[in-house]
Structures are given as structure tokens and as C-alpha cells.
C-alpha positions as a Markdown table, in Angstrom:
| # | Residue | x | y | z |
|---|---|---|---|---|
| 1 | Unk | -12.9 | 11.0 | 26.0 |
| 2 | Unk | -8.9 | 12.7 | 26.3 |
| 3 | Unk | -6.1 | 11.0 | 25.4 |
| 4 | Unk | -2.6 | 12.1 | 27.0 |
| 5 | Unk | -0.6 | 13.3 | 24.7 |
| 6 | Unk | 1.8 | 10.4 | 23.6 |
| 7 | Unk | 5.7 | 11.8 | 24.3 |
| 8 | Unk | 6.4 | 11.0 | 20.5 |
| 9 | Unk | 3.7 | 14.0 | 19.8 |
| 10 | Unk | 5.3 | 16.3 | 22.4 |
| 11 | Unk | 8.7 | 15.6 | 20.7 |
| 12 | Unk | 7.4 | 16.0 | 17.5 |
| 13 | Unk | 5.5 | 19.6 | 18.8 |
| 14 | Unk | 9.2 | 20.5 | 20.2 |
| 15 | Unk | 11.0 | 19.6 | 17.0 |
| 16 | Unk | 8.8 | 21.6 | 14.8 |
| 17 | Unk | 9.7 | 24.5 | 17.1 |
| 18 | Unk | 13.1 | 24.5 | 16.3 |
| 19 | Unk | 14.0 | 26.2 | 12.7 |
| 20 | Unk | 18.2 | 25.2 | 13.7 |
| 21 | Unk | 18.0 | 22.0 | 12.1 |
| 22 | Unk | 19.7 | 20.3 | 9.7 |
| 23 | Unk | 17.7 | 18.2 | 7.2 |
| 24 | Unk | 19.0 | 15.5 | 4.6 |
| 25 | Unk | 18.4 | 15.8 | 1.3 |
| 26 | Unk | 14.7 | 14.9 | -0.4 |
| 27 | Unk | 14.0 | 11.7 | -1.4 |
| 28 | Unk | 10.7 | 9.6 | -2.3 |
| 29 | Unk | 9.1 | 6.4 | -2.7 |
| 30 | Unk | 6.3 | 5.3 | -4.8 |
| 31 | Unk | 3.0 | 3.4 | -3.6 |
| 32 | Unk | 1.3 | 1.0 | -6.1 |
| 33 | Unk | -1.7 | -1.0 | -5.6 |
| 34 | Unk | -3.8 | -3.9 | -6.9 |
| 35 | Unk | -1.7 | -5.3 | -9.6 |
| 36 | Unk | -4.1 | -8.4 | -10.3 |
| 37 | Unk | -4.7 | -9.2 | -14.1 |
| 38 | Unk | -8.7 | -10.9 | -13.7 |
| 39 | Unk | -9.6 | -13.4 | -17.0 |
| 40 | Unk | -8.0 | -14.4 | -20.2 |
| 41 | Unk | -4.3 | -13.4 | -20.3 |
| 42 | Unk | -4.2 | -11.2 | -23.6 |
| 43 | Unk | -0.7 | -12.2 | -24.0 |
| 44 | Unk | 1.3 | -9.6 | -21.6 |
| 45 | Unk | -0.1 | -10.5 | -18.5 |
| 46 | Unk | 0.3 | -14.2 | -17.1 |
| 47 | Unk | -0.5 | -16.4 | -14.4 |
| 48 | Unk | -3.3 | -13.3 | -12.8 |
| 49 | Unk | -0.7 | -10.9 | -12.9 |
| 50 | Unk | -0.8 | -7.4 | -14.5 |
| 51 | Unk | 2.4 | -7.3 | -15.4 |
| 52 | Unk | 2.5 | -5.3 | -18.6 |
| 53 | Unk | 0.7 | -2.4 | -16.7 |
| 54 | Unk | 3.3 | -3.6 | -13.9 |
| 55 | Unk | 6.0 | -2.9 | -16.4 |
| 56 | Unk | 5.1 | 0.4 | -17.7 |
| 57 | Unk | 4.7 | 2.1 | -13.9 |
| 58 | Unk | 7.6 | 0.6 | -13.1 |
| 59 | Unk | 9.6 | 2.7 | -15.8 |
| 60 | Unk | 8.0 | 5.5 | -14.6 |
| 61 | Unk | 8.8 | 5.1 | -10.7 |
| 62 | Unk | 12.4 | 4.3 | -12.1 |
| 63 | Unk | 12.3 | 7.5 | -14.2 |
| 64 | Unk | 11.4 | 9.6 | -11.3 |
| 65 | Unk | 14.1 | 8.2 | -9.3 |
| 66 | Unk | 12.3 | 6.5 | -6.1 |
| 67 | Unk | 14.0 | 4.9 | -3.5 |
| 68 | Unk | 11.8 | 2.3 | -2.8 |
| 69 | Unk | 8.4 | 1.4 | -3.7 |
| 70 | Unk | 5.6 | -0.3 | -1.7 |
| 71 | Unk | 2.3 | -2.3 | -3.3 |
| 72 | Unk | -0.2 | -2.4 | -0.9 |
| 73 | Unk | -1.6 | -5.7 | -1.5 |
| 74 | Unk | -3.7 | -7.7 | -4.3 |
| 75 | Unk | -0.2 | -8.7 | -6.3 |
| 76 | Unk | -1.9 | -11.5 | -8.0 |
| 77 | Unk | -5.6 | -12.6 | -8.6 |
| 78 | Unk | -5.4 | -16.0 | -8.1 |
| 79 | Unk | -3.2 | -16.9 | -5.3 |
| 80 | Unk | -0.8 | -20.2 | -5.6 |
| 81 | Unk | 2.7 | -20.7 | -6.0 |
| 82 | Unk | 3.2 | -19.9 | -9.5 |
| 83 | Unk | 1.4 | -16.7 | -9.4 |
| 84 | Unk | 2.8 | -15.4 | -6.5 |
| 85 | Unk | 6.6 | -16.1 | -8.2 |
| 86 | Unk | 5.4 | -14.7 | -11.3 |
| 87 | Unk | 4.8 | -11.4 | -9.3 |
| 88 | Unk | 7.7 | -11.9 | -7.9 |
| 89 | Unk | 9.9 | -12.2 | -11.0 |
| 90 | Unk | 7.9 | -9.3 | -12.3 |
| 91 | Unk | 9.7 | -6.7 | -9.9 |
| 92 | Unk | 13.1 | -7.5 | -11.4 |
| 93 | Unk | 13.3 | -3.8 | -13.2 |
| 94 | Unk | 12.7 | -2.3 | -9.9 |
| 95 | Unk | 16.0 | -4.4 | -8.4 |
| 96 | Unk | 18.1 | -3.4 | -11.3 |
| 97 | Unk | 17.4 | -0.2 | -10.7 |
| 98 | Unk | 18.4 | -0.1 | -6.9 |
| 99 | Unk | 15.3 | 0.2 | -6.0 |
| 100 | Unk | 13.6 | -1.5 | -3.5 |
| 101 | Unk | 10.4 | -3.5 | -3.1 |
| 102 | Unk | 8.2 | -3.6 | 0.1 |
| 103 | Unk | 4.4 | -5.2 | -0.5 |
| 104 | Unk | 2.1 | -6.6 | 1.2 |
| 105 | Unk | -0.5 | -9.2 | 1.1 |
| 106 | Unk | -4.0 | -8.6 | -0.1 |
| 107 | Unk | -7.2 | -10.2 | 0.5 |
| 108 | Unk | -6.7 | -11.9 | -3.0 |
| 109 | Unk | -3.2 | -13.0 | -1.8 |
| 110 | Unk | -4.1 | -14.6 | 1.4 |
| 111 | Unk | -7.1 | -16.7 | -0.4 |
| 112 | Unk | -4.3 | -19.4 | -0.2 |
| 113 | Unk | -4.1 | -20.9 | 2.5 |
| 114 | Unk | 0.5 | -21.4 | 2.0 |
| 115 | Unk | 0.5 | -17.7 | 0.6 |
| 116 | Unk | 1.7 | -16.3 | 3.9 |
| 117 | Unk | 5.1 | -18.7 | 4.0 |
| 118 | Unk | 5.5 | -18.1 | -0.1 |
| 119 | Unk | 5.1 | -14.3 | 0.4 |
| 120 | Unk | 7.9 | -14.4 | 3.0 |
| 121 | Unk | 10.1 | -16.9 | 1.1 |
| 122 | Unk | 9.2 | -15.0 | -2.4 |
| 123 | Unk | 10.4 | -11.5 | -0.8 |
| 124 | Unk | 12.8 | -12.2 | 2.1 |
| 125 | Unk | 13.6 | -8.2 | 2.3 |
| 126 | Unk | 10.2 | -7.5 | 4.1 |
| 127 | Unk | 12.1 | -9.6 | 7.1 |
| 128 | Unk | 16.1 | -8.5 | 6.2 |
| 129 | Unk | 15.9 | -5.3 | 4.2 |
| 130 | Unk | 17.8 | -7.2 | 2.0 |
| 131 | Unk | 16.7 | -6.6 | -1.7 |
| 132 | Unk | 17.2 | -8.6 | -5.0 |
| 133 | Unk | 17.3 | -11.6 | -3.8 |
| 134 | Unk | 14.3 | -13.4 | -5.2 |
| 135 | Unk | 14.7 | -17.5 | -5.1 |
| 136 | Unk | 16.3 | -18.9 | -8.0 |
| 137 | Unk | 13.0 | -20.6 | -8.8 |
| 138 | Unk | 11.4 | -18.1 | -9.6 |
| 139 | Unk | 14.0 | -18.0 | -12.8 |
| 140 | Unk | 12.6 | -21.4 | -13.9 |
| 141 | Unk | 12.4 | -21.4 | -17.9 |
| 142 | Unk | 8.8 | -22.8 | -17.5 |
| 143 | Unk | 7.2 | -20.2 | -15.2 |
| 144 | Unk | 5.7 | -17.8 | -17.5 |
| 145 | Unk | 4.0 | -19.1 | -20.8 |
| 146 | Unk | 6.2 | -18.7 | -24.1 |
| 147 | Unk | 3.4 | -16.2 | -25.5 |
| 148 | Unk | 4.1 | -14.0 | -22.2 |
| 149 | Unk | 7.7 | -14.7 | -22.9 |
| 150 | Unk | 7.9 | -13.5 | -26.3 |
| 151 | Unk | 5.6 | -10.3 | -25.8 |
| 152 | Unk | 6.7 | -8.9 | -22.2 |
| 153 | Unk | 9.6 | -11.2 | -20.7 |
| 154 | Unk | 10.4 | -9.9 | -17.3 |
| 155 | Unk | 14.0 | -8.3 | -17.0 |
| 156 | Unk | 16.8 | -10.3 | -16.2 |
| 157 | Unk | 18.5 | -10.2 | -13.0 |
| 158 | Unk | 21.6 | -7.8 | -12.7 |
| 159 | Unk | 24.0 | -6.7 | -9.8 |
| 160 | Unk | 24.0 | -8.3 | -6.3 |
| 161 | Unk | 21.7 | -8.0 | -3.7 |
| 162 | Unk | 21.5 | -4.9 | -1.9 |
| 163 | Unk | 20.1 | -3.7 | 1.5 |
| 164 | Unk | 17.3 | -0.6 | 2.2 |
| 165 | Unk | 15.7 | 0.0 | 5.5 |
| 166 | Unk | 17.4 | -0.4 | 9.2 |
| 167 | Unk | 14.9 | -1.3 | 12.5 |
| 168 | Unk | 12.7 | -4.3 | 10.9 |
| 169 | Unk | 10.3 | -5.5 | 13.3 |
| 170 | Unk | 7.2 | -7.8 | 13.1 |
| 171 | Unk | 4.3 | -8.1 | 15.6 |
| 172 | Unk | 4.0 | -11.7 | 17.4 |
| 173 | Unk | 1.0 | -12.0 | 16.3 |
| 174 | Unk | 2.5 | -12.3 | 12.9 |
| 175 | Unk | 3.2 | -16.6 | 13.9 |
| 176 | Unk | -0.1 | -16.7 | 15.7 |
| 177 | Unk | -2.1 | -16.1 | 12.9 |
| 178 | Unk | 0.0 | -17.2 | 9.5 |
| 179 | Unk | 0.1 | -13.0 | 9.0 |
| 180 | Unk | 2.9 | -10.7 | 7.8 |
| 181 | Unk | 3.0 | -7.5 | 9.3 |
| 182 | Unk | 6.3 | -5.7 | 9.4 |
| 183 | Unk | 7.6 | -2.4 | 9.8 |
| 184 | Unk | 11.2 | -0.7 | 9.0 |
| 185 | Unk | 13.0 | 2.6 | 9.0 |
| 186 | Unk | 14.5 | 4.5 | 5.7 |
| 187 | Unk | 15.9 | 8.0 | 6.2 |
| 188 | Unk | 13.5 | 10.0 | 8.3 |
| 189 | Unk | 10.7 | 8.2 | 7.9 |
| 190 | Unk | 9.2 | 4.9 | 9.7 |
| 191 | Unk | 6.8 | 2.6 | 7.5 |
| 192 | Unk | 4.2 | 0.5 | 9.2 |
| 193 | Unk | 2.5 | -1.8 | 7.3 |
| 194 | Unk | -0.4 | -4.0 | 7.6 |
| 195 | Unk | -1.2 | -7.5 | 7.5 |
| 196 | Unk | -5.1 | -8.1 | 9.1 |
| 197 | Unk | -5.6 | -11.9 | 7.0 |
| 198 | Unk | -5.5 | -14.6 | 9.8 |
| 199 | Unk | -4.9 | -18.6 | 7.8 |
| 200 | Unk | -8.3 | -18.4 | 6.7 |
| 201 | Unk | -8.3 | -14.7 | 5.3 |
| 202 | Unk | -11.7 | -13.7 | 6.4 |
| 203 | Unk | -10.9 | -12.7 | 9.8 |
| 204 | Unk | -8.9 | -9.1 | 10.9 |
| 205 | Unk | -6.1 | -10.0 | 13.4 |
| 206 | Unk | -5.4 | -5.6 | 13.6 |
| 207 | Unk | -7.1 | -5.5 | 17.6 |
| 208 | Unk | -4.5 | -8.3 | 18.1 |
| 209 | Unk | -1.7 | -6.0 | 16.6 |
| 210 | Unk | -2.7 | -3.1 | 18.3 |
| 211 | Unk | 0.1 | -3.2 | 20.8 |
| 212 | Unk | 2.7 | -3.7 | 18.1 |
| 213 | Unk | 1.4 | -0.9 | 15.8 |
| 214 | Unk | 1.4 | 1.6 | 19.0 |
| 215 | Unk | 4.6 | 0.8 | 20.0 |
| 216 | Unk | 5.7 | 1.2 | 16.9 |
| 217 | Unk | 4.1 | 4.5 | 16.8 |
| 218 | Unk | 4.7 | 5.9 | 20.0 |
| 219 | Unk | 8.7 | 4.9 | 20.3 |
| 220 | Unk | 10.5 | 8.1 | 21.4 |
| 221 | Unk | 13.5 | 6.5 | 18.6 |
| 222 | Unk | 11.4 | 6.9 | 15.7 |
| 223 | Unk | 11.8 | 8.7 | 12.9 |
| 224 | Unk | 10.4 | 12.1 | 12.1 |
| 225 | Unk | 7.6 | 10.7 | 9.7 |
| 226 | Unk | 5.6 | 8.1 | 9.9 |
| 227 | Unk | 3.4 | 6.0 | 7.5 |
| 228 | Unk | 0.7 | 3.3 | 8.0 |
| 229 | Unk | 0.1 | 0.8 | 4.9 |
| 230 | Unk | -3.1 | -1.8 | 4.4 |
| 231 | Unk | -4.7 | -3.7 | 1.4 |
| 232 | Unk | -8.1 | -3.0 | 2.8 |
| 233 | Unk | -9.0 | 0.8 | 3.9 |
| 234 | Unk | -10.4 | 2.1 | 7.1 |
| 235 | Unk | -13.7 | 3.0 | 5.1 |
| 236 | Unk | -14.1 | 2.1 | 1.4 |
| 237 | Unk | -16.0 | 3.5 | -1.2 |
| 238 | Unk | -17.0 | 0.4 | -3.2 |
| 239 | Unk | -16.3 | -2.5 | -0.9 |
| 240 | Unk | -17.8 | -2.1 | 2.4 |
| 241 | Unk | -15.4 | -4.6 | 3.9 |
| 242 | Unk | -12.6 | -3.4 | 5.7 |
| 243 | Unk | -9.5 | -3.7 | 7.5 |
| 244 | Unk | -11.2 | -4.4 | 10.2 |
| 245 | Unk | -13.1 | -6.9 | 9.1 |
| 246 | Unk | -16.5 | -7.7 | 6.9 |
| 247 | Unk | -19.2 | -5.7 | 7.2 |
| 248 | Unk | -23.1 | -6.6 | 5.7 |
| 249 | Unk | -26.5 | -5.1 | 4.9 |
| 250 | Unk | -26.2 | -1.3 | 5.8 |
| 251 | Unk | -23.3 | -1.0 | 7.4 |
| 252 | Unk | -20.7 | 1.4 | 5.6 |
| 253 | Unk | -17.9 | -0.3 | 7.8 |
| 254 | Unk | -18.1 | 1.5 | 11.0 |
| 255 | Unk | -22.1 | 0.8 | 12.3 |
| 256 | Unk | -21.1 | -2.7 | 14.2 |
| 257 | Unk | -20.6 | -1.5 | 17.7 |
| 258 | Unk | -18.4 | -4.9 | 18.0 |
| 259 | Unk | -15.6 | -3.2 | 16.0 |
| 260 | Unk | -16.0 | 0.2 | 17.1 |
| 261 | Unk | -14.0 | 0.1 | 20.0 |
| 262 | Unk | -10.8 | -1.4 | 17.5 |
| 263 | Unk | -11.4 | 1.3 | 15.1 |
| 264 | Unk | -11.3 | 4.2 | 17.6 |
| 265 | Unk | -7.7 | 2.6 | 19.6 |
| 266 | Unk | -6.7 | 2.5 | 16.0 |
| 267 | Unk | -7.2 | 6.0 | 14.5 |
| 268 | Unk | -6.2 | 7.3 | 18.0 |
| 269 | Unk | -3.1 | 5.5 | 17.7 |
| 270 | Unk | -2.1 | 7.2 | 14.0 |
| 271 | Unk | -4.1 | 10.6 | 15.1 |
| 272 | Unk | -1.7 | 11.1 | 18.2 |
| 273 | Unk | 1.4 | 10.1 | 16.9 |
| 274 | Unk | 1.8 | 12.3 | 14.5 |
| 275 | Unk | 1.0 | 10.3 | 11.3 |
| 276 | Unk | -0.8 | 12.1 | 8.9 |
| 277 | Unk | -1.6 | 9.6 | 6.1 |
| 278 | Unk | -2.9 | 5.6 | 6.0 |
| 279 | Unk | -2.6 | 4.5 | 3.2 |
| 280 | Unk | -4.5 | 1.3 | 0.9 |
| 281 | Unk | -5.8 | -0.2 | -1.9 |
| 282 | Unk | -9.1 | -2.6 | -2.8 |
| 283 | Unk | -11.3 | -0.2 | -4.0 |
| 284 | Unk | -9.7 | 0.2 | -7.4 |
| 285 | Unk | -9.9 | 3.8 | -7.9 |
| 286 | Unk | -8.7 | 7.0 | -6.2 |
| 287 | Unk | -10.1 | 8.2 | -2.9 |
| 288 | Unk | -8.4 | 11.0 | -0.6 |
| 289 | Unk | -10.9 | 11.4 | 2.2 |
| 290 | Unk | -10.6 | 12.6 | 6.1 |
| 291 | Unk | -11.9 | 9.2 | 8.4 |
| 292 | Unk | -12.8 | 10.1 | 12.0 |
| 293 | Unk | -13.4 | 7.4 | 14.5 |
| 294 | Unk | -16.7 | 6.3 | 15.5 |
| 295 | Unk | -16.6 | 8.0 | 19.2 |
| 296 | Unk | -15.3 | 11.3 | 17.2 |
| 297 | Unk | -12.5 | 11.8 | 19.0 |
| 298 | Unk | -10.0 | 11.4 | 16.4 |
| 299 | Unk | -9.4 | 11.4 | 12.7 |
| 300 | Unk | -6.6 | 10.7 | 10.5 |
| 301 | Unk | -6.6 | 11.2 | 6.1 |
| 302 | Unk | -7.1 | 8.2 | 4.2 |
| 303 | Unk | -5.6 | 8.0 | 0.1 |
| 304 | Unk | -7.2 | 4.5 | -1.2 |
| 305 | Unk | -5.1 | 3.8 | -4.4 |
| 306 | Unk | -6.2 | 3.6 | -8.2 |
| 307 | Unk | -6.4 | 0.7 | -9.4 |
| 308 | Unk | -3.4 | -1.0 | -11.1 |
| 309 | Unk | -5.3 | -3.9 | -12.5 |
| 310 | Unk | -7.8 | -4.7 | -15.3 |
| 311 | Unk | -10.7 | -4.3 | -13.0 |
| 312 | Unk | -12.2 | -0.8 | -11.9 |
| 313 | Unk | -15.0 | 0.0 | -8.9 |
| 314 | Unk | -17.0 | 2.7 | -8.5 |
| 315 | Unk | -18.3 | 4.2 | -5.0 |
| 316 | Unk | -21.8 | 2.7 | -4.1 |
| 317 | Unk | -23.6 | 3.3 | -0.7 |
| 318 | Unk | -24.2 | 3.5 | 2.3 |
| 319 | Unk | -21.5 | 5.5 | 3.2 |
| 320 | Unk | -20.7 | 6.7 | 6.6 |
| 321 | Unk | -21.1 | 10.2 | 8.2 |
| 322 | Unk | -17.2 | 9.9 | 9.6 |
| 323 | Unk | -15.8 | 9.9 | 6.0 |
| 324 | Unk | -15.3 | 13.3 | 4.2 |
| 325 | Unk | -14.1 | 13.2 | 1.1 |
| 326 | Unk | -11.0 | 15.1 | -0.4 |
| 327 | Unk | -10.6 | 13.9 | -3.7 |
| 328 | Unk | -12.4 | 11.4 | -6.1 |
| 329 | Unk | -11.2 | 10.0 | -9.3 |
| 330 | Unk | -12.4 | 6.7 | -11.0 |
| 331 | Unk | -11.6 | 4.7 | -14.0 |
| 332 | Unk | -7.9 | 5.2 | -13.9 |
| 333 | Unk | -4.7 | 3.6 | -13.6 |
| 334 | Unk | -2.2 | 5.1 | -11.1 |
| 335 | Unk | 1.0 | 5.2 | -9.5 |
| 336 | Unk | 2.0 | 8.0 | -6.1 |
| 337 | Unk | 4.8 | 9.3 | -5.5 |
| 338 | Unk | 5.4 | 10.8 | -2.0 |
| 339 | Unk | 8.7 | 13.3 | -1.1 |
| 340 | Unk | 10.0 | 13.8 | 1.8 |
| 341 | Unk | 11.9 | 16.9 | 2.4 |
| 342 | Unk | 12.9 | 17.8 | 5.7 |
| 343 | Unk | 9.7 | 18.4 | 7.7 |
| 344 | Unk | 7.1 | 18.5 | 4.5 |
| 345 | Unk | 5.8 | 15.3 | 2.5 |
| 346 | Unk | 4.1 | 16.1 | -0.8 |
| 347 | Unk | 2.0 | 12.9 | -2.2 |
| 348 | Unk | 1.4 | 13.5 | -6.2 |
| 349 | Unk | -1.5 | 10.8 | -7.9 |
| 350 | Unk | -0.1 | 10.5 | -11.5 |
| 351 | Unk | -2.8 | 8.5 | -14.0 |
| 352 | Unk | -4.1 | 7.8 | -16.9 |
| 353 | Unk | -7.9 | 7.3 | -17.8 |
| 354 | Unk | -8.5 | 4.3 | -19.2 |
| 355 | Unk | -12.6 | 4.6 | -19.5 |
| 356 | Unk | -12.8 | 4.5 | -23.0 |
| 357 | Unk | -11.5 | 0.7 | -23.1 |
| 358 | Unk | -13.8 | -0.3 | -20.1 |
| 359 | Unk | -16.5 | -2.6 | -21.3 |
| 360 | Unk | -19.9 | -2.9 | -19.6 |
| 361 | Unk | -18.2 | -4.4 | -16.2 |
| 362 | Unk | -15.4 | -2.0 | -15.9 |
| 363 | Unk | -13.0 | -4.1 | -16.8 |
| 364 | Unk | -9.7 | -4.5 | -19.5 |
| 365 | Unk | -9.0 | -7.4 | -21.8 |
| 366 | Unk | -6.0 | -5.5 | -23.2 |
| 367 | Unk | -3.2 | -3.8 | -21.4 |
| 368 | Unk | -3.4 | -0.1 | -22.3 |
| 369 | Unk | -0.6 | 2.2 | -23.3 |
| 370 | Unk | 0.1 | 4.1 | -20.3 |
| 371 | Unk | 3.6 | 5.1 | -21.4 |
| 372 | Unk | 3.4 | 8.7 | -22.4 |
| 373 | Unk | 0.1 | 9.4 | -21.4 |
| 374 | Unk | 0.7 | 9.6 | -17.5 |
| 375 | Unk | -0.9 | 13.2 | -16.2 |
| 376 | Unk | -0.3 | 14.2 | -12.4 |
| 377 | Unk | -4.1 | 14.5 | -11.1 |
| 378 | Unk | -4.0 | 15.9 | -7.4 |
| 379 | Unk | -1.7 | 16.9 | -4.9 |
| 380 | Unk | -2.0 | 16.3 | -1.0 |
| 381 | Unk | 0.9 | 16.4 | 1.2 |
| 382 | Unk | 1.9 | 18.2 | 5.1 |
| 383 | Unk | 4.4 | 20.3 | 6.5 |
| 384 | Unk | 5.0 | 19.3 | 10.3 |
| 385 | Unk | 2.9 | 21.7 | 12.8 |
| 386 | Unk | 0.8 | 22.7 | 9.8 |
| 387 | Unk | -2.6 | 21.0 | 8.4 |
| 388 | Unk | -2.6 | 19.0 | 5.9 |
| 389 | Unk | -3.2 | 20.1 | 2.3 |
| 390 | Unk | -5.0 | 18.9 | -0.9 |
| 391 | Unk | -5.0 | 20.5 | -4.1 |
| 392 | Unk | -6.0 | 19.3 | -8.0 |
């Protein structure tokens, strides 16, 4: 099968051409993932949220001075009202920082039913670009439990709100379906990101998006770079599910010929639009891998995200013969940060190896100490009209 060449490509090919132009300064953002706290709280981490790991990668995006930083879904473990403000609350340090906050729902988050409405009320910038403006109840005295209060309080609010990101759109489907896929602009760099949970979050609404995510692809206005975000990958190591849905028995998540035809309009759509990188959590641990559609026609890289929870997976088969991996690295927390310089984006994986306090189910009871112990572990990143590149 060919695919015309999309007119964003061809102005992308002509761009790269030029060596005349002018670039802004670098800049980056950061990318966290899974931020779910599973069990007991040991004291730091109420109402399901992670919030003392939260805490300390937060200090560390701040340190590195990011722009903005997105969480690619599972901000709580159990979804409801309270959880979701406590996550909320939680991203204070980033706001009095000037730093933005984009997430997105995970399949934990959309388990309730109302989470779609909360997430929207909870974090009204994914609509206005308009940051630091959590509802005042989320301030309520009683939300997090005085032994949470005493041993990590979240940071009180400072300064007014403030606005990041021009060009917000959302895809119809978005009312359709109770989802919350949006998309903005910062700098020279679009962000698409990726809500598949219909009300019942079991079923993937991304073939009813498709039109959204290519236009938002293919528009001959947008910016140099482009980046697609999901909770769920496109093929998982771990989970077999996906963001195109669930998949059982043998199927690594692209045998059922009933979602191929989604998955190939998909990767074509990133693959000929010049975006280099999709990017997602779920499988709580680090995966950089090359996924190619099932008709072979196309392939795009894939970074899942470590883990920034208690809880820790490991790959397990079947796996599928369109997945190549790039990178593996298990049983740590991370963070990312990517830069964005002109025409080249450099993606660093910064953890630290929490193995040794794993018991037999992978999983903390403790919050570790991260601070200090953070250790860049690979490398991946392009330069426009180049391949990409990975390194350790």
C-alpha cells in the first residue's frame, strides 16, 4: 500500500533543507507517568496517590528548569472525587514554579464513571492553557489525612494563575464518549494527547478520533515538532491491552484483524507527519522500542514510561514480531526530560533502581529516597531529516 505524502511532510522535507533559519532558544518539558500509590498509605502518600515520590520528581523537573510537564495517565489508583483532588493539590510545587501541568487520564482514572467531568473541572488548563488554577476545594482542611499532613503537606498556593500553550483543540468525540482528548501548541512544538476511555472505560474511542488526530497532524499551521501522548501503549510489554483496546489469549495486541485496520491509519498518521515519538505509560517500567503497523507499511518509536508508583511490571509474552526493542530497563522509578533545540529533540530517562525494596510482588510499602540518587540511564532523541537515535 502508498500513502501520498501528507503536505506537512513535504514542508517539513523543505524546511530541513534550509540551513538560513533562525531558531529560538532550547527549551524542554518533562513526561511522568503512573503516579498511583496501590495499598496501605505508609504516611506520605494519601488517598491512592504517590505523592511523596510525586514530590521528589517534581523538585527535580523544577531543578532542571522545564517548561511544562505532562503525566501520561494513572494519576490516582482509586478513582473518586477525593483522589482525583488530592492529585490535583499534589501538583502545587509545579504551579509555583511556573511550570505547567498537562495529564491525562489513565485506565485507573476513568474506572469512575464522573472522573471525566472531575478531570476537566480539577485541571481546567487542559481546555484554557490557563495554569494554577485548581478549584478552591481542593484546599479543603479535611482532604488529606493529618498523618499525610504532618509528614508530606502539599505546597501552598503562590502567585496567580498563569497561561502556557496557544491553539487548544479537542476532538468531538470528546462529548460523545465522556473522553478528554486535547491538543495545544508551545513554542515549536504541537502536543497531541490521547484520551481512548469511552463512560465505561473498557472500550477505545481512538478510530473515532482518527480524523481529529490527522488533522491535527497534517495541518500545514503546525508547529515544527510534534508529539503524540497515551496512558496505554501501541504494544506493551507487560499488559497486553492497549490503546486500542483489550486484547486476550495469544494476542500481543496487534493479532485481532478487527483492530488492525485502526492501528495501521494510526501509525500512518504519526509515520507521515513527521512525528517521531508516541509516547505512554501502564507498563510500569522503561521501554524504547520501534512499532511498525500490522500491514508493514509504517512504523513510528514508541518510549513507554518507568513507573512512578509503588507497583513495578516486568515484560511477559507473547510479544509481537512488529515491536523491536531499543532499550529495556525494569524496576525503576523515572522521570524524561525532552529538549527541543531548533530542529533536534534529545529525550534523557533519568532513574533510580528501587529493586532492592521490591518485595515478592514488585511492589513498595515505603516511599524510597529518590533525592540524590537520580542517574540519567539512556538517551534517544532526532535531528529533523536525520534518523532517530538511541544511546545508553
Amino acid at each position: 500500500m502508498n500513502f501520498p505524502l501528507p503536505k506537512i511532510a513535504i514542508a517539513l522535507a523543505l524546511w530541513c533543507a534550509s540551513l538560513t533559519v533562525s531558531f529560538a532558544a532550547s527549551w524542554s518539558f518533562g513526561i511522568i507517568a503512573d503516579t498511583q500509590w496501590s495499598g496501605p498509605d505508609d504516611g506520605k502518600n494519601p488517598n491512592s496517590v504517590a505523592a511523596d515520590i510525586l514530590r521528589q520528581i517534581d523538585q527535580e523537573l523544577i531543578a532542571k528548569g522545564v517548561r511544562l510537564v505532562l503525566a501520561v495517565g494513572d494519576t490516582v489508583d482509586k478513582s473518586n472525587k477525593t483522589s482525583l483532588a488530592t492529585r490535583a493539590r499534589y501538583a502545587q510545587d509545579l504551579y509555583n514554579a511556573g511550570i505547567a501541568f498537562y495529564p491525562l487520564r489513565g485506565n485507573h482514572d476513568a474506572a469512575w464513571p464522573e472522573s471525566g467531568r472531575e478531570f476537566a473541572r480539577l485541571y481546567p488548563q487542559i481546555g484554557t492553557g490557563i495554569n494554577n488554577n485548581t478549584p478552591p476545594d481542593c484546599f479543603a482542611a479535611d482532604l488529606i489525612p493529618a498523618p499525610d499532613l504532618a509528614a508530606n503537606p502539599p505546597a501552598a498556593k503562590k502567585g496567580a494563575a498563569f497561561p502556557l500553550g496557544d491553539n487548544f483543540s479537542a476532538p468531538e468525540t470528546n462529548a460523545t464518549f465522556q473522553s478528554l482528548s486535547y491538543s495545544f501548541d508551545h513554542e515549536n512544538v504541537r502536543f497531541v494527547l490521547l484520551d481512548p476511555f469511552d463512560a465505561t472505560a473498557r472500550n477505545s474511542t481512538i478510530a473515532a478520533q482518527q480524523d481529529w488526530i490527522s488533522g491535527r497532524l497534517c495541518d500545514p499551521k503546525r508547529p515544527l515538532h510534534a508529539f503524540v501522548f497515551g496512558h496505554k501503549g501501541l504494544l506493551n510489554g507487560s499488559h497486553k491491552d492497549n490503546l486500542f483496546g483489550n486484547h486476550t489469549g495469544n494476542d500481543p495486541g496487534d493479532a485481532d484483524p478487527a483492530q488492525q485496520p485502526e492501528q495501521n491509519a494510526f501509525i500512518a498518521s504519526l509515520a507521515q507527519n513527521g512525528v517521531h515519538y508516541y509516547i505512554s505509560g501502564h507498563d510500569h517500567h522503561h521501554s524504547e522500542s520501534i512499532v511498525t503497523s500490522p500491514d508493514g507499511c509504517n512504523s513510528v518509536r514508541q518510549i513507554i514510561c518507568a513507573s512512578d508508583s509503588n507497583k513495578f511490571y516486568v515484560p511477559r509474552p507473547p510479544f509481537s514480531d512488529h515491536q523491536k526493542s531499543v532499550s529495556l530497563d525494569c524496576k525503576k522509578i523515572g522521570f524524561y526530560i525532552c529538549t527541543v533545540d531548533g530542529p533536534s529533540v534529545t529525550i534523557d530517562y533519568w532513574g533510580v533502581d528501587v529493586s532492592a525494596q521490591l518485595d515478592n510482588s514488585r511492589t513498595l510499602t515505603t516511599t524510597p529516597q529518590l533525592t540524590g540518587h537520580w542517574k540519567k540511564l539512556f538517551t534517544s532523541g532526532y535531528r529533523l531529516g536525520e534518523a532517530n537515535k538511541a544511546m545508553p
